[in-house]
N, C-alpha and C positions, 0 to 999 in steps of 0.2 A: 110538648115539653117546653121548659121555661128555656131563654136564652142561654148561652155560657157568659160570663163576666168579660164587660166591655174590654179590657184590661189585656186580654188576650188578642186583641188584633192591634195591640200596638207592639207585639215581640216579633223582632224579627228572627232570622234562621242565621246558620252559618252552612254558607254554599259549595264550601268543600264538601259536605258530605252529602250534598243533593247530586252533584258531579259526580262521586265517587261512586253512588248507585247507578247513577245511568252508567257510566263505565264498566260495573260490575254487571251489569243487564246485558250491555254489550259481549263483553267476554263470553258470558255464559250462553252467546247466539254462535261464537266463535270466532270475534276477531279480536286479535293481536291489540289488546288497548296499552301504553307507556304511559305510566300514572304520575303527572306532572301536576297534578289540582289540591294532593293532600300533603298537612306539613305532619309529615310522620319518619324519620329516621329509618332508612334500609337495612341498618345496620342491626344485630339479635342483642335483647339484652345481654351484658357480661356473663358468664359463666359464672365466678363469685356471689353476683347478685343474686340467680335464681337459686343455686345453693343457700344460700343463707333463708329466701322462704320456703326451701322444703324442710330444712332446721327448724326453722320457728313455726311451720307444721306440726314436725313431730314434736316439739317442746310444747303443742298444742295450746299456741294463739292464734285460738279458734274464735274467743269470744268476745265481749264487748271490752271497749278499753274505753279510759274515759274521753268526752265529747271533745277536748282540745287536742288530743291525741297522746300516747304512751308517754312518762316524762320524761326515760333517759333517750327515748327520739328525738323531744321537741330539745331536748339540752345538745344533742346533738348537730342535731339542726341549728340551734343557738349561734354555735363553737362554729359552725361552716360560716355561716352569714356572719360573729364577728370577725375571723378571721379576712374572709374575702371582701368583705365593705370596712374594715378598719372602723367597726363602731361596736358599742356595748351591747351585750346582746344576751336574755335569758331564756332559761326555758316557760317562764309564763306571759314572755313574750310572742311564744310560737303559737300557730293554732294550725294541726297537722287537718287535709282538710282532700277529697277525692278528684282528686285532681287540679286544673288551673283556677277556671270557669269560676267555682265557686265564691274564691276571693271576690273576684267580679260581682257576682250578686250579692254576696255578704255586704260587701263596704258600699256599694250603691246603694242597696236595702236599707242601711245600718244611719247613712250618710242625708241624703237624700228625699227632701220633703216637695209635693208639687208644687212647681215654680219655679226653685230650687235651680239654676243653672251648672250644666257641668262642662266643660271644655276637657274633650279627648280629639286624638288625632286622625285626619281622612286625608288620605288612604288610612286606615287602619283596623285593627280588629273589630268584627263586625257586632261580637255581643257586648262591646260598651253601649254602644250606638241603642243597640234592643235594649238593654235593662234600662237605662236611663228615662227613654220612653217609656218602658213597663210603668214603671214607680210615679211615672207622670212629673220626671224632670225635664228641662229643657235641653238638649242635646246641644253646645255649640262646638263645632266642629274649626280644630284650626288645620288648618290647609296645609298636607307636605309637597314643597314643590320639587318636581324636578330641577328646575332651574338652580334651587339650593344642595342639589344631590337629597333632596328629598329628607332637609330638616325644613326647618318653620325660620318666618323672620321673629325676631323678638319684638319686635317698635310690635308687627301685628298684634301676635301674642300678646301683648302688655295690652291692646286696642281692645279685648275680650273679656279680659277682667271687669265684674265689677261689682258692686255690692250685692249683688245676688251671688254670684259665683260661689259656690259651698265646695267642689272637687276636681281638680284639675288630674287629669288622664296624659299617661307618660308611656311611653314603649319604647326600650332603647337594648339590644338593637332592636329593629324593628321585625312587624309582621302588616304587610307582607311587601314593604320595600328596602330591607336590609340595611336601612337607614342607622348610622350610631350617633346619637346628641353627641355634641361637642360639648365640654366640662362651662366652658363662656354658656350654651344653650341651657345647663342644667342647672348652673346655676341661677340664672336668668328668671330663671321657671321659682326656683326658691325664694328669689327675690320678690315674685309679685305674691307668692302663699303665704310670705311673714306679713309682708305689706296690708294685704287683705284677708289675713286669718282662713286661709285654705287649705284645705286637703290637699294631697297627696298618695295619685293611686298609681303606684308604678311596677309597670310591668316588666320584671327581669326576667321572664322566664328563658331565654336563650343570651345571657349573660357569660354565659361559658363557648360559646360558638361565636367565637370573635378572631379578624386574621389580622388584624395591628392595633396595637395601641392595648390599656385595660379598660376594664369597667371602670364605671365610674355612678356610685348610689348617689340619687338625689339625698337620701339619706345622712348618708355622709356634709353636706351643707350642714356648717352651724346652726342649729336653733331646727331644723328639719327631722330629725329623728324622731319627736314627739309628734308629727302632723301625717307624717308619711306611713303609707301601707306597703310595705314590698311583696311583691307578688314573684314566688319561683316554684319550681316543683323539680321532679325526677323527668318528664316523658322524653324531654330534646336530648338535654343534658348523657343520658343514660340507658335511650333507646326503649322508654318503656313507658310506652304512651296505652296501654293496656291494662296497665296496675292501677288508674286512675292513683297519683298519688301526687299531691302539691300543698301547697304550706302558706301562711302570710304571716309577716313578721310586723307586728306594730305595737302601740304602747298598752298598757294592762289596763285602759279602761276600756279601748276599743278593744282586747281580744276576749274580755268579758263578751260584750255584744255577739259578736262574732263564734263565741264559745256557741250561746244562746241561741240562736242561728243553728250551728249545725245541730244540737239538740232538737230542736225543732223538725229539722228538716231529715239528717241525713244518719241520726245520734251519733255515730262515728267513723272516723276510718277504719277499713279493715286489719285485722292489726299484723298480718304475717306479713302484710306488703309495707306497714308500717317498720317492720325489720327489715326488711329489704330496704328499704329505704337509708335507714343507718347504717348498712352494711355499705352501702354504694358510695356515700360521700367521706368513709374510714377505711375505705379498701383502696385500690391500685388504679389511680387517676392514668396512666397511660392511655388507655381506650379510650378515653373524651378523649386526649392530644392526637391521638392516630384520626380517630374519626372527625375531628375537625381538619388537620390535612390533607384526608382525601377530599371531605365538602368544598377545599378550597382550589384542589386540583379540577373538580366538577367545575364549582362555578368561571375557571379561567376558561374552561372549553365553552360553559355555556355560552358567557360574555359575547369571545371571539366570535363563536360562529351566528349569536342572534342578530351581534353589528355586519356580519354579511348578506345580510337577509335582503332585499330592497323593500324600502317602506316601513324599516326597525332603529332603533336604533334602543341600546340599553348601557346603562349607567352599569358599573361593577359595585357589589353592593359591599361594605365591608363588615357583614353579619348574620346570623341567622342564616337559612339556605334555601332561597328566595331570591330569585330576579324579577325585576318589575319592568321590564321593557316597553317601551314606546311604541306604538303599533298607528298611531293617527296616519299613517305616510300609506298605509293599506285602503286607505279613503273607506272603510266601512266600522261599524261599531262594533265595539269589542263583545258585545255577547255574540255576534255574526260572526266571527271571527272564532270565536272558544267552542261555540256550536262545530264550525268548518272542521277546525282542527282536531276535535271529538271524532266527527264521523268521517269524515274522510282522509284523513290523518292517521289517523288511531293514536292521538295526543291528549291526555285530557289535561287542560288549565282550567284556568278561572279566569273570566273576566273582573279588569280591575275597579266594577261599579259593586261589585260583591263585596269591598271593601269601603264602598261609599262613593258618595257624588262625586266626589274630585278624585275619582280611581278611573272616570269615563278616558279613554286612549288609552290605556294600560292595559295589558296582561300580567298576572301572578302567574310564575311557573318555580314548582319545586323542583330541588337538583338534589330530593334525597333518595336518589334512584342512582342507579350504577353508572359509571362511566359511560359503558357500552350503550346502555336506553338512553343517557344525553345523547350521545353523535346517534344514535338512530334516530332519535325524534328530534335533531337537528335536520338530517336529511329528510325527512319526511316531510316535517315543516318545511323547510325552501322547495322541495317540489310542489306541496299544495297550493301555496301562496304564490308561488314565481310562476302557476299556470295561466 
């Protein structure tokens, strides 16, 4: 048989769900695994929401809806994003789309010629990093430190740009170190895009899972709205990381492409989860503020008890639900470490090189599990480790 398309060993994977199987492999041998490696909400979608797609069942949107998505959804959608980014915002501005990811490859795809330089951020989500490569751009990675609570310097930033640079990659709050740009950070960021005629791919998706301060859209910057792609959806937000349902918000020439795109690809989203979707961001917002409350009571226990650890230490993140703790003080490498605590533990994380090169000393641990499984897989952890 002839090869597969060279093309394909330059995508990388996303390692939560390689974790998630061996932990799922484990269980079903039968031990007790605490699943700390996937970012999935514990919490059941709302009741309201699932009602509203058994409605639009039986009102039987069953069938195809067109490739950008239903219009009084994407108007919908609209009226959410202008309301919560204080900028103008239509419905053929939207392009309703199955879930996060896709933005991701759309506007890479869409954006993106080989050569082509893109600057996204390490630690960070892992299928910029792949598509980028896929498309045969060049990957520049800018650096979150801990040292800065894990934003970026600017003087760097600015050192990255340069006439190649065609898309600069944003994640605020972050995935997977809880990191929130400072409004100076984001605007920063808008300053070199006008300067240099750049893109703008930014990922909001956990924009609603914030414990001080607000958002803040790079969008929002003067002169930005025309350059930027906002990336959000339903799964954090709303606990429905199964309806595959997410959206990009950008200007009508790019959501033509982008249209074209999921034609192509995916012809469209399904449409009852398309109502569900409308239903989620017009119905009864209390449930996002409960479930961001308790994330925030999770993450204060997480915090405490991983800075008692010896050999730990972790920043408190103020976003998303995600700790990224320090683990270098354990003298071994963090996938020895995420292996450890997998099997003998019954912990599963991630090591923090799953999020790229400068994630080496880190572990990613989700706190979107119950109270009870943190202080258990706190105690577990300091017995494995303190042995």
């Amino acid at each position: 048989m002839k090869p597969l398309a060279d093309s394909l060993r330059r995508l990388g994977t996303e390692t939560a769900f390689e974790t998630l199987a061996r932990a799922k492999a484990l269980e079903a041998q039968g031990k007790e695994i605490i699943h700390m490696e996937i970012g999935e909400p514990d919490f059941d979608t709302p009741n309201y929401i699932k009602q509203a797609a058994k409605d639009a069942l039986d009102q039987s949107y069953t069938h195809y809806t067109p490739a950008a998505g239903i219009v009084p959804v994407r108007q919908t959608i609209a009226d959410y994003v202008a309301e919560t980014r204080a900028i103008p915002v239509e419905a053929e501005n939207v392009v309703v789309v199955p879930g996060g990811k896709p933005i991701m490859f759309y506007t890479i795809m869409m954006l993106v010629n080989p050569g082509d330089e893109v600057i996204y951020p390490n630690p960070g989500f892992p299928i910029y990093e792949s598509m980028i490569n896929y498309v045969g751009g060049v990957a520049v990675p800018l650096p979150l430190r801990e040292a800065r609570e894990f934003s970026f310097d600017l003087d760097e930033f600015r050192s990255l740009v340069t006439p190649k640079t065609k898309l600069i990659i944003i994640n605020t709050p972050s995935n997977p170190c809880g990191s929130v740009m400072s409004k100076a950070d984001v605007e920063g960021v808008a300053e070199m895009a006008l300067k240099h005629d750049c893109y703008v791919l930014s990922d909001e998706i956990y924009s609603r899972i914030l414990y001080e301060g607000k958002h803040y859209s790079i969008a929002q910057v003067p002169g930005m709205q025309e350059r930027t792609i906002i990336l959000d959806g339903f799964s954090k937000t709303y606990a429905m990381t199964g309806w595959r349902l997410g959206y990009g918000v950008m200007n009508t020439d790019l959501a033509f492409w982008v249209t074209r795109l999921m034609t192509n690809s995916n012809s469209c989203t399904s449409a009852f989860t398309q109502m569900a979707g409308a239903a989620a961001l017009k119905g009864d917002q209390s449930g996002v503020d409960e479930m961001v409350a308790e994330f925030r009571r999770r993450r204060d226990v997480l915090v405490e008890g991983l800075n008692q650890i010896p050999g730990i230490r972790c920043l408190k993140p103020r976003g998303a639900f995600y700790v990224f703790p320090n683990v270098t003080g354990l003298k071994r490498s963090t996938k020895e470490i995420a292996d450890l605590l997998l099997h003998e533990a019954g912990v599963a994380t991630l090591s923090g090189t799953a999020f790229g090169a400068y994630g080496e000393g880190y572990l990613r641990l989700s706190y979107a599990t119950s109270l009870a499984n943190v202080r258990k897989a706190l105690e577990r952890m300091r017995r494995v480790l303190t042995a």
